[in-house]
C-alpha positions, 0 to 999 in steps of 0.5 A: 500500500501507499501511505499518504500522511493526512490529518483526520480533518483534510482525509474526511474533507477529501473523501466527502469531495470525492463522493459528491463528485462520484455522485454527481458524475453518476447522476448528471453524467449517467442517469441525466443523459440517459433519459435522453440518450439510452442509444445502445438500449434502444437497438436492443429494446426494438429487436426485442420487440421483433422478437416478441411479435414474431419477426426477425430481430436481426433485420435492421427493417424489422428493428426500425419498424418496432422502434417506430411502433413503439414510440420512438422518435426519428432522432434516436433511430436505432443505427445499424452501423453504431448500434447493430442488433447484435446480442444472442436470443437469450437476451430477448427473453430476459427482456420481454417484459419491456416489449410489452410497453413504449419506448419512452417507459421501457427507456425510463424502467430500464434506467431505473433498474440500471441505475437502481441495480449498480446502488444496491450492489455497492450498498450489497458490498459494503454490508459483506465488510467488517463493521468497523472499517473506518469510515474515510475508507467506505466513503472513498470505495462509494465515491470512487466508484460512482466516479467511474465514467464506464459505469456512467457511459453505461447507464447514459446509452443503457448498455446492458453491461451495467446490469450484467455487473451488477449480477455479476457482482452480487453473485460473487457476494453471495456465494461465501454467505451461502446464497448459492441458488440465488447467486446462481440465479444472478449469474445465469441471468447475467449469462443471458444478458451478456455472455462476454462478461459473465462466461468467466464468473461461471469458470470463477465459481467453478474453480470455487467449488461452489457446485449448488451455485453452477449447478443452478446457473447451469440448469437455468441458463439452458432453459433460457437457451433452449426456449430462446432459441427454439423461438428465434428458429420458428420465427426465422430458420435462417436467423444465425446467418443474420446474426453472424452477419451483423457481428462480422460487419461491426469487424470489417474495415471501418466497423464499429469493432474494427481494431484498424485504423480505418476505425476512428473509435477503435481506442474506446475499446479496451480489449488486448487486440486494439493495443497489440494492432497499435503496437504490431500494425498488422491485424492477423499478428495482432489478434494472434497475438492478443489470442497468446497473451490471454491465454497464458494471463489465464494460466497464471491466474488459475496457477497462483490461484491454486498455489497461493494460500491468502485469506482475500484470495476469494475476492483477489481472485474475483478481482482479478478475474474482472480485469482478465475478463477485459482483455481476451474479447471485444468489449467497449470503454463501458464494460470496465465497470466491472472495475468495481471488483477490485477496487472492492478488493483494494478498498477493504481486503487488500488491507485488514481493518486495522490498517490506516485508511490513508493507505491506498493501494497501486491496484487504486491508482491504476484504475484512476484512468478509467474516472475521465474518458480519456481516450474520448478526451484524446480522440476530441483533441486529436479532431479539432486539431488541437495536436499537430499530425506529426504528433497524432501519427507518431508511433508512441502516440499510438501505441502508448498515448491512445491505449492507456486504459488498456495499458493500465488494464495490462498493469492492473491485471500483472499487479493482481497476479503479484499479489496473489502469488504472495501468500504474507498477508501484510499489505504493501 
């Protein structure tokens, strides 16, 4: 840990003004924006009302349809390009019950209950911890992660990776207090709404040996798949051809995914493919190599796990399994709000109780980049040319300047990994 000498008087000051801003952040910047943005919800709401009456939720014809059926306004039509109908059959059924209503009260329940979900996640968070951490501490762990600009980019365009957190997370708490169906419930739901996020938190609760947990994810998760998609297959037979062409065009030259140049928003991802492209300038090396690293991060992570001996190991584990989750696939600026794991983890079980609250760890400062939007900040910059081209175009601008949350995500996830390999239980 990193000591820092404050009086009592200057550290309470300064966790108050860190948890006005982080709930003013989260207020103006999520919630706000998302009574009039809510973009990424809104091609997922209107595919799912596809869905529901019968039509293919993969025809963007059939999106814009529903999207007009609905309610919705020509301004915020669902864009094909920005926002393709991409998310599996699952998604649709743990969504009906907001095709059942207009686009304005889907939009307002979904922000509600995404907003509502991340508060009583953290509150769930603080209740699993000793009561008598000092309070400088819980109001620095609230504020901080209300701080988080993934959580409300998130909520303001209504990305289903913010309530996929939180059902992630809940089910991680649950599981030492032995609430292992309704955690296992959670992750299954989690699985439905956002497999990228939540494929991993099965493999984590695997390794966990929490069996009643798996086994519940497991059996309801299935039910889910199978009456999903024996409805997308009555509705259309061909839907899969639909589907995998809709996540093939998002990676083509100039795709909303693209990991290319040809993409001017290729640096809001944080996936390890757009840092090892900007370092190597060739995608097939890029990805292979992307593919390599992840898989040897795994490999560590299931190593030490299995040879390390600490009391937090349960929530390191937990911790570091968030940020390795980041790297290996597509995921975007928001999903990061699954940070919240280890900040958790920072806050209050990489020290014990007794520890001074002035104390913050490295694992603290490297998620620090992630409470600005800085790659959106750089890429307005860069856009308003405000930074000459022969700066913009220099090789370190690209492969270090531009992906800095991903690098700090690399740095992150090895600091875990350290930790982990350490069986003392004193705090650095």
């Amino acid at each position: 840990m990193l000591p820092l000498n404050l009086s009592t008087t200057l550290r309470t000051t300064l966790v108050l003004l860190l948890l006005c801003y982080g709930t003013v952040i989260f207020t103006v910047r999520g919630v706000a924006r998302g009574a009039r943005d809510s973009s990424d919800f809104a091609t997922l709401f209107s595919a799912t009302r596809a869905w529901v009456h019968g039509a293919n939720p993969y025809d963007h014809a059939n999106v814009i349809h529903e999207w007009h059926a609905a309610g919705g306004d020509d301004e915020a039509i669902p864009n094909k390009r920005a926002t393709p109908s991409v998310y599996p059959p699952t998604t649709f059924l743990v969504l009906y019950p907001w095709a059942l209503v207009s686009w304005p009260h889907a939009r307002v329940i979904w922000l509600v209950v995404s907003a509502g979900s991340i508060v009583f996640t953290l509150v769930s968070l603080l209740y699993t911890c000793s009561p008598r951490l000092p309070v400088a501490r819980v109001l620095g762990f609230l504020g901080l992660s209300l701080a988080l600009y993934p959580l409300s980019s998130g909520i303001s365009k209504g990305n289903p990776g913010v309530l996929a957190t939180s059902l992630i997370t809940l089910s991680v708490t649950l599981a030492p207090i032995r609430r292992e169906f309704v955690g296992g419930v959670l992750l299954a739901l989690a699985l439905a709404v956002k497999p990228q996020l939540a494929a991993l938190f099965f493999v984590y609760h695997l390794v966990e040996r929490r069996w009643c947990l798996v086994a519940t994810a497991t059996a309801i998760f299935l039910a889910i798949a199978i009456i999903a998609i024996a409805r997308t297959e009555r509705i259309n037979a061909a839907w899969k051809t639909d589907w995998l062409a809709n996540v093939h065009a998002t990676t083509e030259a100039g795709g909303i995914n693209d990991i290319t140049g040809a993409n001017p928003y290729r640096f809001q991802a944080i996936n390890l493919s757009v840092l090892t492209q900007a370092i190597t300038g060739s995608p097939p090396v890029a990805n292979a190599l992307a593919i390599a690293l992840s898989v040897l991060a795994l490999l560590a992570l299931l190593f030490l796990y299995r040879v390390g001996d600490r009391p937090d190991r349960h929530w390191l584990f937990a911790g570091a399994l968030a940020v390795f989750c980041l790297l290996p696939v597509y995921h975007r600026f928001y999903d990061a709000c699954l940070l919240i794991l280890p900040l958790y983890w920072s806050f209050f079980h990489a020290a014990s109780p007794s520890n001074s609250a002035t104390r913050i760890s490295p694992a603290v400062l490297l998620i620090l980049p992630f409470v600005v939007p800085g790659a959106v900040l750089l890429s307005n910059f860069v856009d308003t040319h405000r930074a000459s081209s022969s700066l913009t175009a220099g090789y370190w601008w690209n492969a270090f300047v531009m992906p800095h949350q991903i690098w700090a995500l690399v740095a992150l996830y090895a600091y875990l990994l350290w930790r982990l390999g350490h069986t003392e239980g004193s705090p650095l």
